[in-house]
N, C-alpha and C positions, 0 to 999 in steps of 0.2 A: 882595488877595482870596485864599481858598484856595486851593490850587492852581496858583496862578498865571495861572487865568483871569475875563475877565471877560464876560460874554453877555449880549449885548445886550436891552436890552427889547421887539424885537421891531420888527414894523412895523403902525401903527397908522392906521386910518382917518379914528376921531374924534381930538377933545382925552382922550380917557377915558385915565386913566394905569393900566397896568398893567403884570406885571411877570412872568418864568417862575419857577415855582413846583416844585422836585425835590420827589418822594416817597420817599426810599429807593432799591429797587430797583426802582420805578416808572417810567413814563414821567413827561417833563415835559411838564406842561400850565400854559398862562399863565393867570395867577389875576387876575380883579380887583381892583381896590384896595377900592373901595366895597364890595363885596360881602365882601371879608375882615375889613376893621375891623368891618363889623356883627356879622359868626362871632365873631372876638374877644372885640367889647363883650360880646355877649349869655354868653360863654360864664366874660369874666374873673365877671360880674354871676352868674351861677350857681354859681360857684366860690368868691364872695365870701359866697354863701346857704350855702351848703353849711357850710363852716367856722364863718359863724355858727351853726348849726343842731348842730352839732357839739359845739360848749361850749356850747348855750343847753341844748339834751337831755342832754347829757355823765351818767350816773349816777355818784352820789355812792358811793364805792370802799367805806367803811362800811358805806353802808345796802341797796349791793349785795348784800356780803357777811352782813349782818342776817340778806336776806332769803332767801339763798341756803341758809346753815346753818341756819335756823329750822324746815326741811320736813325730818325725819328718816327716809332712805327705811327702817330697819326700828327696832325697840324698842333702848333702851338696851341694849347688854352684847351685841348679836348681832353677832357676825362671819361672815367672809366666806374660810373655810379653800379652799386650792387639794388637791384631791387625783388620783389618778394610776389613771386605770379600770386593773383588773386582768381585769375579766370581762364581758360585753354577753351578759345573758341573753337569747331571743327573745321577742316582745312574747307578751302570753295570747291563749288565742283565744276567742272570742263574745265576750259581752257586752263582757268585762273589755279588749277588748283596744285601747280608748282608754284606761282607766283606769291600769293596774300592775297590780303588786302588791297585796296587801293590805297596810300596815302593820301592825306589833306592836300587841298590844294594851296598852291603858296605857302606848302612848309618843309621848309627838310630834313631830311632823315624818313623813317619810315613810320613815323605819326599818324594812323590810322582813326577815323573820325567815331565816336562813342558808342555811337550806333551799330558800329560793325557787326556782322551777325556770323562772317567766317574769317578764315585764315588771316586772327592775330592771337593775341595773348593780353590780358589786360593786368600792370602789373602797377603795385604800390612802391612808391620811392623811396628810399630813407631819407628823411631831411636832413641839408648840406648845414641849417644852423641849429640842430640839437632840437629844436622845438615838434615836439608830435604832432603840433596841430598842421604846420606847416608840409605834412603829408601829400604826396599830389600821386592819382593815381591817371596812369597813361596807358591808351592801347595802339598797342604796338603792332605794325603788320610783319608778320612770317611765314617763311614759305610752309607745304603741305607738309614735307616730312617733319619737320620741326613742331607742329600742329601734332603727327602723327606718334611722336617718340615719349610719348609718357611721360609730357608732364605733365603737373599737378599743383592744384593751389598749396601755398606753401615752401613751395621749391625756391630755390635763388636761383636767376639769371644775373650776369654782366651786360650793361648795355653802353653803349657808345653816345655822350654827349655831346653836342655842339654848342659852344656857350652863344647866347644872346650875341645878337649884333647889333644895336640901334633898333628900329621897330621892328624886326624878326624876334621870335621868342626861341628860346632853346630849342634844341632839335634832339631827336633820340633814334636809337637806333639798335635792333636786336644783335649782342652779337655773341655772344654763348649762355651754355648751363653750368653752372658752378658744382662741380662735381668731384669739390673735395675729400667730401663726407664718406661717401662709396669707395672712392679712389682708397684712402689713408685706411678704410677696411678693408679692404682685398689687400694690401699690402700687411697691416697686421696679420692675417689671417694666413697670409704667404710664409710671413717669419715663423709662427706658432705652428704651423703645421713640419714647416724645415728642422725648427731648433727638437720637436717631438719627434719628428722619425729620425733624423738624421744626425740629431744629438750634438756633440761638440764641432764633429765635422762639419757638420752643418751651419752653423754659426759661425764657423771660421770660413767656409765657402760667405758665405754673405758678407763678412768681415772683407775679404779679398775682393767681391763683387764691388763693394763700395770704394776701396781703393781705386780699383778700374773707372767708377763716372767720376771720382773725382780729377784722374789724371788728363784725362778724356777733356773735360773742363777747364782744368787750371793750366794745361801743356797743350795738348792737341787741337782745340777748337780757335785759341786765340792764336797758334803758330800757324794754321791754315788760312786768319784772316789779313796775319802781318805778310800773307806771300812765299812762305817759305816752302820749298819742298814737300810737298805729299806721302811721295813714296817715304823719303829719307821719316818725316814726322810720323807717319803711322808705324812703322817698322820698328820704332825707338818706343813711340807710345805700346807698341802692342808686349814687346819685347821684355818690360818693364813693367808689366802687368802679368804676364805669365810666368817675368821672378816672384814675383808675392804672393799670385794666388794659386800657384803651384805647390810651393814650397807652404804657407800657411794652411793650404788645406789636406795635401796628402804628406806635411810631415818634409825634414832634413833627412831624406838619405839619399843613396846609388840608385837604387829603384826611380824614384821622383825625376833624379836627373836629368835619369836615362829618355824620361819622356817628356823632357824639358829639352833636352835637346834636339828628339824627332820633333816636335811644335817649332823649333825655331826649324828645322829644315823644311817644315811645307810650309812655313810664314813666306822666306824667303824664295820658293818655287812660284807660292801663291802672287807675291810681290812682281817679279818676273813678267811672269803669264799676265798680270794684270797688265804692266808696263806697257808689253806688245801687244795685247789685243786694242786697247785702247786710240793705239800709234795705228794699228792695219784696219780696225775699224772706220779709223777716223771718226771717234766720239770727241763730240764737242763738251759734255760735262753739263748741256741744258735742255733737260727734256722737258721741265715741266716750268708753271709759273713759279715756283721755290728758285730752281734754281735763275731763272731770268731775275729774280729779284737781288737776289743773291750777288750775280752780277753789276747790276744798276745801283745797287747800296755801297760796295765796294770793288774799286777798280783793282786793287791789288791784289785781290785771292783770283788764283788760275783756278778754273771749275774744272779742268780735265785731271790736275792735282787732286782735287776736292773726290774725283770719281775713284781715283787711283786707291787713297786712303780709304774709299768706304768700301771697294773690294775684299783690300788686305784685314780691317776687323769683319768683317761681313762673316767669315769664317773665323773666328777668332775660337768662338765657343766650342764649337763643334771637331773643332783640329785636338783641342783641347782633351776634349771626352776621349777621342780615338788613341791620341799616345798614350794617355793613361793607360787604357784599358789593354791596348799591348803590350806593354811593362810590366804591368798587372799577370798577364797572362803568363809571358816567358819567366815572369818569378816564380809564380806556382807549380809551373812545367819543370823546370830545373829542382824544385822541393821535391815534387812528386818522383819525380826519375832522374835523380844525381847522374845515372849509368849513362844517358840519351849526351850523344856528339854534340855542336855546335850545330852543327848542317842539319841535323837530326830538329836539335829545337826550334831552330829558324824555320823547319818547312811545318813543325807543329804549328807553331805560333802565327803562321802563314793562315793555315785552316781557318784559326779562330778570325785571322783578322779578315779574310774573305769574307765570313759573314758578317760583319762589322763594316765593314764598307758597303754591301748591300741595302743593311737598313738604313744608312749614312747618308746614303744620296738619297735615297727616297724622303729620309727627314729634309736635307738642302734644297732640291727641287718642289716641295709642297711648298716648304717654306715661303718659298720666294713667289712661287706659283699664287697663294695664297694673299698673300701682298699686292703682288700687283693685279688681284682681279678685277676691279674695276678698270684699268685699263685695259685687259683682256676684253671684259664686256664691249667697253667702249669701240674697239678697234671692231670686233667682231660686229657690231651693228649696220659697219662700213661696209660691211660686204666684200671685200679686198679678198685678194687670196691671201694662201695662211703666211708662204713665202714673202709679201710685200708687207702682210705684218707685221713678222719678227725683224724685220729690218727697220722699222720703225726706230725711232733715237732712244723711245722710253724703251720698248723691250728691246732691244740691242742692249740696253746697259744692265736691265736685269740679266740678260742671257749673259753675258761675256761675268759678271757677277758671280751668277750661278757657274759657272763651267772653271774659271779659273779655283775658285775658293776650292770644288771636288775634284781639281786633280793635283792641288796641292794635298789636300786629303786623302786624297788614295796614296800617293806617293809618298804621305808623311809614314803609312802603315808599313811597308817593308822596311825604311829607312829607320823607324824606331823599334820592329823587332830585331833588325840587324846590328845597331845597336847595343840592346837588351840581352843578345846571345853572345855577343864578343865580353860584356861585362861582367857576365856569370862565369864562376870559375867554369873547371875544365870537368870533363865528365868524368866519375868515379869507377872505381871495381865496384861492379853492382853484389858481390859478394861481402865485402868488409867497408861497412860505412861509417862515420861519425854519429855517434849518439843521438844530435841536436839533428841530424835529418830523419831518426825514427819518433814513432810516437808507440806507445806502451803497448796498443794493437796490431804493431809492426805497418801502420802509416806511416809514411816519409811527408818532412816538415812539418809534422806539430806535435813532437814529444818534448820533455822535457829533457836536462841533459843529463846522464850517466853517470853520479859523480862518486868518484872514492877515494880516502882523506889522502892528506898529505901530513908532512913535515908540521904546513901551518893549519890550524885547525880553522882559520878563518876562509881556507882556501880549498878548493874541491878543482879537479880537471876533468875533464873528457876521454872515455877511453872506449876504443874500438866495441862496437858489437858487429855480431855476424848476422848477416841481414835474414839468414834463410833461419835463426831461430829467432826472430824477433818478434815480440808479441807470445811467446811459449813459456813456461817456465824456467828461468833456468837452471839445466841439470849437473850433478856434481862432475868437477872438474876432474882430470886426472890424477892432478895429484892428493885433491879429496879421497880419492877411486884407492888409491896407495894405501895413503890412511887407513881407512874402513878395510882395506883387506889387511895390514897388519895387526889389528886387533880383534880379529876374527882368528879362535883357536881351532883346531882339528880336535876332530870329538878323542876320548881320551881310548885307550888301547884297552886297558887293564884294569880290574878291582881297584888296585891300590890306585894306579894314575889317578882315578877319579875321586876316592877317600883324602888324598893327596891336595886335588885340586878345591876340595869341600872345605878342609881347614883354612884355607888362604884368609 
């Protein structure tokens, strides 16, 4: 055995075989046998689904690619020049001071004349043939906030070219900030801070997080554009991502499972509820110019598909956090009080998950809330009542969004403490415990185990202690107690007895 130990299976009341179960850095809690082969079965049987589902949707690399080149985001012959602001003129004021500049007359794009005095940006080109001399600087009209957002000579912009046509001269056009720099820091800065507090877990959490954009990418974004299925694609994508980044970050065990398999039952509740709201809603899947484009670029992706799938990850994370964190719980609960029923840790675990679903939805609904504020603003400016608001296409999708994801979420909480309580052994004599559930203070789940020799000297076992002295001394046994009184003489009678007992 590892280690060189071997621990015992405990002391058991029925015939029920069971057996103790490490998690890591966890406490040890004894697992049922029956209740773990079912985890198992049900979970090898969804893993077996999954994989199929995997090459059954898989997109063909081709006609991905067909479909991907086939939507040209500007006209032949336009590039995409990087230039280098030299100047940030102030935005106009009245009217103009959404709009810019005015462009030149007879030019296109947004060619602002040199003189400008507001709303553009005057930037320097990189030359297309290597020569520095061949430098050209251009003032470019933008709108106020653009004027307004901090930039600075120095900065890259991308601009939008339109190559020469005959006596038209090239045209240019603002059309972002190059915000690499910053970006690729805040993501260092993300890593370094994860891999320092969070240590290897952490690293293995971002390990797993990467696995997910990449499947997302290479499986799910090109199978929603070939037409296929929604529900079935995201279900498979998501499914398949919380075997990896489950299992990589909280570790191979019963525990993990357990909350692998409450995440698949609010996946699929969430899946559901998405289905029909979307069907009784009568969501069309295009609220915004995204998705109309989306549309007009490709006739074959169904956008009401496209809505379905972003329901089901839409919560993906957050279902996530909640199994865990009730698995987590009913483990500790069963260390802490081997004694406590099934029924018992279920309505424990219940407590803990209440308030877990309190701050749950408060993080779901800001979240979303947060998201779509600008079109809260916007609606709100309308004047509409609140009613003819939310009925809107855009919030109808966030609402039906937010509402199914939280009660797959709530639902995933009883369903994975119920779970978590059926896979924990059975409850104990809170009198005569197993070693491995005391600790040397007489806390239960985190001692070390009790061990005295055997046969093999490489082998130690597990032997009962009694809980009410644990953490005490322990005091001499009985038949210690025998001992010590058979070598204990009675004081002597007589002179001689004693002259008698001095020679010895």
């Amino acid at each position: 055995m590892p280690g060189g130990h071997l621990h015992s299976q405990g002391h058991h009341r029925s015939g029920a075989h069971s057996h103790g179960h490490g998690h890591g850095s966890g406490p040890q809690v004894e697992v049922g046998s029956l209740a773990k082969l079912a985890l198992i079965a049900f979970l090898i049987l969804t893993a077996a689904g999954t994989v199929f589902g995997l090459v059954r949707y898989w997109p063909s690399g081709a006609s991905a690619a067909d479909r991907v080149g086939s939507s040209d985001f500007a006209a032949p012959g336009v590039t995409f020049p990087i230039a280098t602001v030299s100047e940030v003129l102030p935005p106009c004021a009245g009217a103009e001071s959404q709009v810019g500049a005015a462009p030149l007359q007879n030019q296109r794009g947004d060619v602002a004349a040199d003189s400008a005095t507001c709303g553009a940006i005057r930037v320097n080109l990189e030359p297309e043939t290597g020569d520095w001399n061949d430098q050209v600087t251009v003032t470019i009209s933008v709108p106020g906030p653009v004027s307004t957002s901090g930039l600075q000579a120095g900065d890259k912009v991308q601009l939008l070219k339109i190559p020469a046509q005959g006596a038209e001269p090239a045209a240019y056009s603002f059309l972002q900030v190059q915000r690499g720099a910053p970006l690729a820091l805040l993501l260092a800065l993300f890593v370094l801070v994860v891999a320092v507090v969070a240590r290897l877990r952490g690293v293995l959490a971002l390990v797993g997080l990467g696995f997910g954009g990449l499947l997302v990418i290479k499986f799910m974004l090109p199978a929603l554009l070939e037409g296929q299925p929604g529900m079935r694609v995201a279900l498979i994508a998501s499914t398949a991502i919380m075997f990896v980044v489950l299992y990589l970050t909280h570790g191979l065990s019963t525990r993990t499972s357990t909350a692998l398999a409450g995440t698949f039952f609010g996946l699929a509740i969430t899946a559901v509820l998405g289905v029909l709201a979307v069907h009784l809603a009568r969501l069309s899947g295009v609220a915004d110019d995204e998705g109309a484009m989306l549309v007009a670029f490709n006739e074959t992706m169904r956008p009401r598909d496209l809505l379905t799938a972003a329901i089901i990850v839409a919560g993906l994370g957050v279902l996530n956090d909640v199994t865990i964190t009730q698995s987590s719980a009913v483990w500790e609960l069963r260390a802490a009080a081997p004694h406590l029923s099934r029924r018992t840790l279920f309505s424990s675990g219940m407590r803990i998950g209440r308030d877990h679903i309190a701050s749950t939805i408060y993080t779901i609904v800001f979240a979303y809330a947060g998201a779509a504020l600008p079109v809260l603003l916007l609606l709100f400016l309308y004047e509409r009542p609140v009613l003819d608001l939310l009925q809107a296409e855009s919030m109808s999708e966030e609402i039906v969004r937010t509402l199914a994801s939280a009660i797959g979420l709530v639902l995933a909480v009883p369903a994975t403490t119920a779970i978590a309580a059926l896979t924990v052994g059975r409850a104990r004599d809170p009198e005569i415990l197993p070693t491995e559930y005391l600790s040397p203070d007489g806390d239960a789940g985190r001692g070390e185990v009790d061990a005295s020799p055997t046969t093999d000297p490489t082998l130690t076992v597990s032997r009962p202690v009694d809980r009410r002295a644990a953490g005490r001394p322990r005091g001499p046994s009985a038949t210690e107690l025998q001992q010590r009184a058979a070598q204990i003489q009675r004081p002597p009678t007589s002179r001689s007895e004693l002259r008698s007992r001095s020679r010895r």
